[in-house]
N, C-alpha and C positions, 0 to 999 in steps of 0.2 A: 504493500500500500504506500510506501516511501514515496513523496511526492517531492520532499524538499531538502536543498541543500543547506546541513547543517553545523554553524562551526561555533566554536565557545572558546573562550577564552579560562585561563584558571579563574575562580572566585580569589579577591583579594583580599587579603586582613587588615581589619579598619584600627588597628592599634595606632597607625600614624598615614596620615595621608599619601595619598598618590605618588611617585617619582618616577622617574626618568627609566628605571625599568618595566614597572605595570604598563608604563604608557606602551614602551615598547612592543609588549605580549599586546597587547589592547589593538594598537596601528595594526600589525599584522594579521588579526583575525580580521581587523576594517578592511582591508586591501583585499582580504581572499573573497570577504561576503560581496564586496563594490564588483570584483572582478567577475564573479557568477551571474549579479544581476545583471551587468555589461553583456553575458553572456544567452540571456535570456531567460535565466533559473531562477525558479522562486526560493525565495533566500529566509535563513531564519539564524542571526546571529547574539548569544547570549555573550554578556556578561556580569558580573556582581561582586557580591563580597561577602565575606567569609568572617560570621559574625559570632560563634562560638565560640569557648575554649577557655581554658586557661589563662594565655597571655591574654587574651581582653580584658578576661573579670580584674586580670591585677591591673590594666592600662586604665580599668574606670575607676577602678579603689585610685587608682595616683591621682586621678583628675576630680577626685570627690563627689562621682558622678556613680547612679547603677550602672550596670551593666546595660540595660536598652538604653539609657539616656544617651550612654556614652557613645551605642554605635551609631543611634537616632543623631547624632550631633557631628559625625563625620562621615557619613551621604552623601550630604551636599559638596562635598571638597572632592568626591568623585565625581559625582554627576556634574560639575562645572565646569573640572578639566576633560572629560569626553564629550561634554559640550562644546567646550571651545577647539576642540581638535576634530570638530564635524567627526565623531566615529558613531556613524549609523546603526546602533543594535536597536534589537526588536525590544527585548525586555532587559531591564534593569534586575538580578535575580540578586534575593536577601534572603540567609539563610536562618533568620529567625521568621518568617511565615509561614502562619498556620497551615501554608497548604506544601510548606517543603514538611515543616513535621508532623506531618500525615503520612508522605510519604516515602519517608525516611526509616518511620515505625512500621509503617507496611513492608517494605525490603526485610526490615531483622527479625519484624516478625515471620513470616515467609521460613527467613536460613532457619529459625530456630525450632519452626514448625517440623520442621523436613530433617533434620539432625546435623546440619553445619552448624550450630551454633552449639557451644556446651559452656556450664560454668567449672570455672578452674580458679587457682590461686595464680596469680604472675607477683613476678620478684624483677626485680631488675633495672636499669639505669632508662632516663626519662628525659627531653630535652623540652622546657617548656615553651622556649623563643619559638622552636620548629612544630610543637606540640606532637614528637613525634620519641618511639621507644627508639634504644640504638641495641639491635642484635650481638648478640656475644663473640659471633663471628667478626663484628668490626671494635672488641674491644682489646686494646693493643694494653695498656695501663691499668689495672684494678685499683691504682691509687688517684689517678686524677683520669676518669671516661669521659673525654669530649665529643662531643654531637660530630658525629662524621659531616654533614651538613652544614654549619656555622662555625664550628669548631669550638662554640663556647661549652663551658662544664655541666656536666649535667646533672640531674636527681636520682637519689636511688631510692624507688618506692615497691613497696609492698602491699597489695589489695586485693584482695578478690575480685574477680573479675569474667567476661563472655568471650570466648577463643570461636573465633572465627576458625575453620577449619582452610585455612589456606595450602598446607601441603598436599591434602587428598585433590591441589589444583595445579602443581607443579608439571606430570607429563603430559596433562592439554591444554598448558600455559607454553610448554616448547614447543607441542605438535602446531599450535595455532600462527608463532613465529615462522614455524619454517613453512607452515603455507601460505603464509600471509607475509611476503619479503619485504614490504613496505610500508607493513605495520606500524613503524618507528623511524622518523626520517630527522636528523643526516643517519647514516649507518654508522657512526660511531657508536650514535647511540644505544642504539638497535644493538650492535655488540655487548657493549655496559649491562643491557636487560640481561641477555640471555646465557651471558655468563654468571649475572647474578643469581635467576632461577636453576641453572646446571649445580649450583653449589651447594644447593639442598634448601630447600623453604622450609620453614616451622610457622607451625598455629600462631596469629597475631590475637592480639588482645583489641576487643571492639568495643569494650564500655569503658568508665571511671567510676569511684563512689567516691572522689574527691574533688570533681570537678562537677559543682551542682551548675555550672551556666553553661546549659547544652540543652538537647533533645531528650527527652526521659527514655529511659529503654522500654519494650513493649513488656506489658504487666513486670515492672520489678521499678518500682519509683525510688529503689535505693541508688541506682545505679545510671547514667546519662550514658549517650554512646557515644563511642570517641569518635573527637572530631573530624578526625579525617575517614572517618566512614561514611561521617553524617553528612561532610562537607560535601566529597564525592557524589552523593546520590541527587545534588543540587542540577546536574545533567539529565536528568530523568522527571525530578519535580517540577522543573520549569515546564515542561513542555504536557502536563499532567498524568504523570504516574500518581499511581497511587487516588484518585478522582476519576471513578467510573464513568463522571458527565464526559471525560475528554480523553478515551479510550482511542475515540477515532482523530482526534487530534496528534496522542501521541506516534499512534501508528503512522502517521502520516509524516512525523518529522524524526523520531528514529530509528534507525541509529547515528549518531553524529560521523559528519560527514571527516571531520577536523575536529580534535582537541588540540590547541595551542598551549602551551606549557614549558616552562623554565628548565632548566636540566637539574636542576636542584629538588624539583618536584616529581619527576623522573617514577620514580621507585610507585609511589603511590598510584600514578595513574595508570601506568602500563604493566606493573607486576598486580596489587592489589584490586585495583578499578575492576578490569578484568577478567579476575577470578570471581570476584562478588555479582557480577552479572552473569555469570557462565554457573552457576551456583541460584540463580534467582532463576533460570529459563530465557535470560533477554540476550538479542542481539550487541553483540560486540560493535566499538568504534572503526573505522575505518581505518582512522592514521591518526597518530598523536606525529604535531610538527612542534620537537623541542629544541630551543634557541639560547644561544649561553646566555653569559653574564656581561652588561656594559660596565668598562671601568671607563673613568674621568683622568684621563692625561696622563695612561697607565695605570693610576691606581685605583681601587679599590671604593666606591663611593662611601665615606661616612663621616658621621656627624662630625666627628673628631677633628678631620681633617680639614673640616668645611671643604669639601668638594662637590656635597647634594646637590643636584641641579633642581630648582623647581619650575616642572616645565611652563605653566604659567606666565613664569620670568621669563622664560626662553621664546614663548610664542610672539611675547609683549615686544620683545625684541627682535626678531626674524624673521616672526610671518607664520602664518601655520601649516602651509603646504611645503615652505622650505627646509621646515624640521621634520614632517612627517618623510618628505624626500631625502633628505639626509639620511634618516634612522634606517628606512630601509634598504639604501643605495649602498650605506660608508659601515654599515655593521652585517656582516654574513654569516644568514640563520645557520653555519652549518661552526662558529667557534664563538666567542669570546669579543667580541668588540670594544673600540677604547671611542669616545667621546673627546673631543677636543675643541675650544671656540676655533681656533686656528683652523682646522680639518672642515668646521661647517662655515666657515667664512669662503673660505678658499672653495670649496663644492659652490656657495651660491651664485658667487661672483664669475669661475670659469665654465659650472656646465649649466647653469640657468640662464644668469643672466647674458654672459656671451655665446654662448653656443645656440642656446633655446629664444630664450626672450629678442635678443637683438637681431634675431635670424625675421622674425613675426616681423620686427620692430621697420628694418629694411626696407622688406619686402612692401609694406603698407606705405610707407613714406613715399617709395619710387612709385608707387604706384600713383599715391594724390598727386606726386606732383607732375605726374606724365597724363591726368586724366584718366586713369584707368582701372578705377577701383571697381569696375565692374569685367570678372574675367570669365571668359569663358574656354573651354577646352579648345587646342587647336583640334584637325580634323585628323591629325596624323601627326603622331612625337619624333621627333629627333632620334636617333640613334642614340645618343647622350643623354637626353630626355629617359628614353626607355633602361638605360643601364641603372637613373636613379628607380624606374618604378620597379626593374627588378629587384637591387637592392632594398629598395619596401618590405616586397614580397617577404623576402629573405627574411630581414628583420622580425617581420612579424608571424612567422614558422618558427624560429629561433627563443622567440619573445613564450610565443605558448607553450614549448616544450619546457622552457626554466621555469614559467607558473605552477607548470603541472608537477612539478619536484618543490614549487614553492619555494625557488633559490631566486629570490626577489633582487640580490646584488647583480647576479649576469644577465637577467630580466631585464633591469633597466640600464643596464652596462651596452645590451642591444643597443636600447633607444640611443645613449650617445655615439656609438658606433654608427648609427645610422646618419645623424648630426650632421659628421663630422663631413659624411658622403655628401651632402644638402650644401652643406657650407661650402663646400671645394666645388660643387658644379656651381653653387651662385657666384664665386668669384673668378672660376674659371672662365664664366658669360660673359662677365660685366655687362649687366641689365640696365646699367646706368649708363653704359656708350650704346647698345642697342636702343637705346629710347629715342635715339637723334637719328641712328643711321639702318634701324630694321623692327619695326614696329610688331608683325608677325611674332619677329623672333625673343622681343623683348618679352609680347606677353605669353609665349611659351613658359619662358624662365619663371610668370610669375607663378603659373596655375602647377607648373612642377612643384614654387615652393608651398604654395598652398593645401596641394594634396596631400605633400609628402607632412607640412605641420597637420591636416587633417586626422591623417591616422598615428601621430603622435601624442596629441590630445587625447583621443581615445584610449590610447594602449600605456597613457600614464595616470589614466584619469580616476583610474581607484586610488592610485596613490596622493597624488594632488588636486581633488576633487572640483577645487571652487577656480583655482587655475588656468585647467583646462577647461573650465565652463569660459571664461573669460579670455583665451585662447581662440575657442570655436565660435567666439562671440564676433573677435576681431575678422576670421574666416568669414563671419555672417549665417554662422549656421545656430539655427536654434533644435538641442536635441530632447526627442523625445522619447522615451524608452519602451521599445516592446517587443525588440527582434534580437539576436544575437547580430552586435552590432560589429563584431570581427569578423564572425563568417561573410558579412555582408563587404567589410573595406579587406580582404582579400580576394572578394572576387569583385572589386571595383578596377573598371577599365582607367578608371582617369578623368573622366567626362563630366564631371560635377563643376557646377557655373557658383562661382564665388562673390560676392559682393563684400569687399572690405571695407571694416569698418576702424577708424583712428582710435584706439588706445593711450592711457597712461602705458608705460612701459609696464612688461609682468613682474620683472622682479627689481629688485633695489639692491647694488653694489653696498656691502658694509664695508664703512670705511676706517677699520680698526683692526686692516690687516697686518701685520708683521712683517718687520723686513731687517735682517742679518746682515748689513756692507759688508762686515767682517769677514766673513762667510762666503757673500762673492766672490771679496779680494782674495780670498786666498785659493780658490778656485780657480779664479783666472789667471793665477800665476802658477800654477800648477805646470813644471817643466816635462817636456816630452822624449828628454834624453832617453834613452836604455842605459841602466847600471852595466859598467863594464863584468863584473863576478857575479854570478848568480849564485848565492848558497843553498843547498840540498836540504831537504825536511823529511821527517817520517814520516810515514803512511800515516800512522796516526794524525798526525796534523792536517793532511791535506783530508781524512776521513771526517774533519769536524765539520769542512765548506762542504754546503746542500747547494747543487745547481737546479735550475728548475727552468722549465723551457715556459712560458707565459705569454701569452695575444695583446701587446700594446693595441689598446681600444679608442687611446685618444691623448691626443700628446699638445702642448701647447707652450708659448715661452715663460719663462721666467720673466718679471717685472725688473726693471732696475739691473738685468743680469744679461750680458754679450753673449753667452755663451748654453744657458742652461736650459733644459729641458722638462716639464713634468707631466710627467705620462700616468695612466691610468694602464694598469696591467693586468690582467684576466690569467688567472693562476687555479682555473676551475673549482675543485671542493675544495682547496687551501684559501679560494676568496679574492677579494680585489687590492692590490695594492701599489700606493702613490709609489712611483721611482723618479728624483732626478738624474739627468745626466748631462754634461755638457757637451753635446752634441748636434747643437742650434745652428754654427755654420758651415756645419761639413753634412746637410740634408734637409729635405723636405719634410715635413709633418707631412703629407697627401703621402710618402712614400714607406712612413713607416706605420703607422696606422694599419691594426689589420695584421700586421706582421707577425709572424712567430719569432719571439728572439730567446738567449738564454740571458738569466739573471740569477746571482747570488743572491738566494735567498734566505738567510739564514745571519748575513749580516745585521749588526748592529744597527738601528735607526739613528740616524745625524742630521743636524737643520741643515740646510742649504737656502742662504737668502732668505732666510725667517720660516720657511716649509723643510716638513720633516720624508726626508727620502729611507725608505721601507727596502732598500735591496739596491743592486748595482748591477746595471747591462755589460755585458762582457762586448769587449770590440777588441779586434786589432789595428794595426796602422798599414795604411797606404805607403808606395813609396815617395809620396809627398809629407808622409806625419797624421795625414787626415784617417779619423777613425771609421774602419769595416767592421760593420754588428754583425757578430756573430748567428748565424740562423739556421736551424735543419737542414737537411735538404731537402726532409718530407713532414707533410703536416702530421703532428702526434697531438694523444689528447693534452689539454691545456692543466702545466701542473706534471708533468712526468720529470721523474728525479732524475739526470745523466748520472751514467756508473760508473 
């Protein structure tokens, strides 16, 4: 009966407001549900928060406040910032409503009906920040047991308690991995699971009788379930389990299509989640897509170090579609991501505002002032013409295959690759000397640039929503949603009649970029001699340098610098990363763009001209001194280690 596409986000703990990670998780279920309805699918996207437990009841004892007051009083500081980051979900899900602890108590009662469920004594160490036990298998210390999770110290309690039967779940927790390969996406993680389960599961403990601010257990009011049982079943209440009015509702949306989830939370959702459903009679999720952790300028976000970002701040400052653009362009759901004003200065300025916004910005200007804001298709493209709407094509095959892995960094890594195509035939024309001397052919160049921003709009448009509304505006197109609107702009010939319309510019250059003279200078004095003696190293030493062969996607100049280069490198599952190089006068950006080259990956990161360079292009010299990038001879996948 599955009619809709359904993704959720984790529920979040209302102990302290929203940050720059939640947002994170939050963007990326927005981007998957925008992309579906784009697609023509009826879409159902939850998110909430996660209003039980332990660590609450003591964050409202600190705030002098009960426990409902307290989570009653940090709602709004969710709901404000998923407001102001336009993220589209359907319902707002609170895990203190009557109709989640219905059915919550419905689920345990069910396992306990059926004989998953038994009471037993548990003894053991307790982390209350995670609200989570720490298995004996991960305890290294019986003097000081840190939460494997947070690392801080944890409790060691003793209670009576209800044992979920999770090991009688163990060989159809593996069988279901290995028929289900995609189960768990990047595959690291998917590895991490299923070596977790191979090492033996035991019976978890699913109530408290210490933790009275929860769900009551079903018939035993001494006891509340824990909360990550209770939390979990927050996927199934929303959509009304457990409320027989909306039987045919839930049938109809699941099983979730996407659970989004931090890799921290890992364990719970795709070893436990799971099992407790496969134990209940219900359909399993599709895919859990879990995404590391953001650090802030390397390190670690905390209060400590005042590093918090409140996104809030950040929108107030940037925009909101240039940080949503950022997050998922400059951090790769498949590691660990760092945060830097620097890093999102530098993204808005070279591939928004110059590559995207002033390509629009051009194209509409030459057009008023030639007369010709009304274009129409020629009747027959150019040879040149047609090479950009191939590469469209291209672009947008390429674009759907990395959504469909949900690798949202080489997704839009496409889009600038594709830019860069658009930008180098509009200068290649010059539209602005065709305006005087070949009318035809000027407005050829425009309805190329037009089309080619048309389905750029589109295929960025879950990510910068109100943008590209204001993009397709400047096109003069007003959209209205009912078709899958990609199937329809790839099998679009061209032939759409554009009326432009004059804009403010889309984005706004920040001008609080950084810049290193220092760091040039000493670049540029950088001598090309060869040392007369070469000295010998061990294997060992040369076994520390990782080379890695990587697709330069988009490369542009350095500010202030003769010489330097900064390129956008495409390193497939290892991710996207900035390299400079000084190799400005000895080549064409058109020439290297696209290109497979090798780089040192594994180098240390160093500023260059106030930008930090992520790795180092390997070249040799000409016999003139001028540097040859080294490059395969044949295309390999992006990301393979040389031996």
């Amino acid at each position: 009966m599955k009619k809709t596409f359904y993704v959720t986000t984790p529920i979040y703990y209302v102990n302290a407001k929203p940050h720059l990670g939640s947002l994170y998780s939050t963007l990326i279920a927005d981007v998957i549900a925008r992309w579906q309805m784009l697609k023509g699918e009826k879409t159902f996207f939850l998110t909430g928060t996660d209003e039980h437990g332990q660590k609450v009841a003591q964050a409202a004892h600190q705030a002098g406040k009960s426990p409902q007051e307290f989570v009653d009083s940090i709602i709004p500081a969710f709901k404000s910032v998923w407001e102001r980051y336009d993220i589209a979900y359907n319902i707002f899900m609170r895990t203190t409503l009557a109709s989640h602890k219905q059915g919550a108590q419905q689920l345990v009662a069910q396992l306990l009906k059926q004989g998953d469920v038994y009471k037993s004594l548990y003894e053991g160490w307790y982390c209350v920040s995670c609200e989570t036990f720490v298995t004996n298998k991960d305890i290294t210390d019986t003097d000081t047991v840190l939460c494997t999770t947070c690392g801080r110290p944890t409790t060691h309690v003793a209670e009576e308690t209800y044992f979920f039967k999770l090991s009688a779940y163990q060989e159809k927790l593996l069988q279901w991995y290995k028929d289900n390969p995609h189960f768990i996406t990047p595959k690291e993680r998917s590895h991490e699971i299923i070596n977790f389960v191979e090492s033996g599961l035991k019976d978890i403990s699913i109530s408290r009788t210490t933790v009275p601010w929860g769900v009551p257990f079903p018939d035993d009011s001494v006891h509340t379930i824990y909360v990550w049982v209770e939390a979990l079943c927050n996927y199934i209440t929303a959509i009304g389990y457990g409320d027989s009015a909306k039987q045919q509702e839930f049938n109809t949306i699941w099983p979730a299509d996407v659970h989004v989830v931090g890799k921290d939370i890992i364990r719970f959702h795709a070893v436990y989640w799971p099992a407790l459903l496969m134990a209940a009679g219900l359909a399993l999720p599709k895919r859990f897509l879990v995404h590391g952790w953001i650090t802030v300028d390397k390190q670690k976000m905390s209060k400590s170090l005042g590093n918090v970002i409140d996104p809030i701040t950040l929108c107030d400052e940037y925009g909101v579609d240039p940080v949503r653009y950022f997050l998922l362009k400059h951090i790769p759901i498949t590691q660990d991501g760092n945060f830097s004003y620097a890093d999102l200065e530098q993204c808005i300025t070279s591939e928004l505002a110059n590559n995207l916004g002033n390509l629009l910005n051009r194209m509409v200007m030459l057009a008023e002032k030639n007369n010709s804001m009304s274009i129409d298709a020629p009747q027959q493209f150019s040879p040149e013409a047609l090479k950009v709407h191939a590469a469209c094509i291209d672009m947008m095959h390429t674009y759907d295959r990395h959504m469909q892995d949900y690798y949202f960094h080489l997704a839009l890594n496409e889009i600038l690759h594709f830019l860069h195509i658009v930008n180098a035939y509009f200068h290649a024309n010059e539209p602005w000397k065709l305006a005087k001397t070949n009318m035809p052919a000027f407005k050829e160049v425009l309805s190329v640039v037009a089309h080619s921003l048309r389905a750029v709009a589109f295929y960025i448009m879950p990510v910068m929503p109100e943008k590209m509304r204001e993009l397709l505006q400047g096109l003069g197109i007003t959209y209205t949603q009912d078709t899958d609107i990609f199937e329809t702009l790839r099998l679009d010939n061209w032939n759409q009649p554009f009326t432009l319309v004059t804009l403010l510019p889309l984005f706004t250059k920040p001008d609080t970029l950084m810049n290193d003279e220092k760091t040039v200078s000493s670049i540029a004095q950088q001598t090309t001699q060869e040392p007369v003696h070469e000295s010998t190293i061990e294997f060992s030493d040369w076994a520390k340098v990782v080379l890695r062969i990587g697709t330069i996607t988009s490369a542009e100049p350095v500010d202030n610098s003769d010489k330097l280069l900064r390129m956008q490198v495409d390193f497939g599952t290892f991710g996207l990363r900035q390299i400079l190089a000084g190799i400005k006068p000895f080549c064409a950006i058109e020439d290297i763009v696209g290109t497979q080259t090798v780089f040192v990956y594994n180098l240390k990161p160093r500023k260059m001209a106030g930008l930090e360079s992520q790795g180092m292009l390997l070249a040799g010299k000409d016999e003139k001194g001028a540097p040859t990038i080294i490059r395969p001879i044949s295309t390999v996948p992006n990301g393979t280690q040389l031996q």
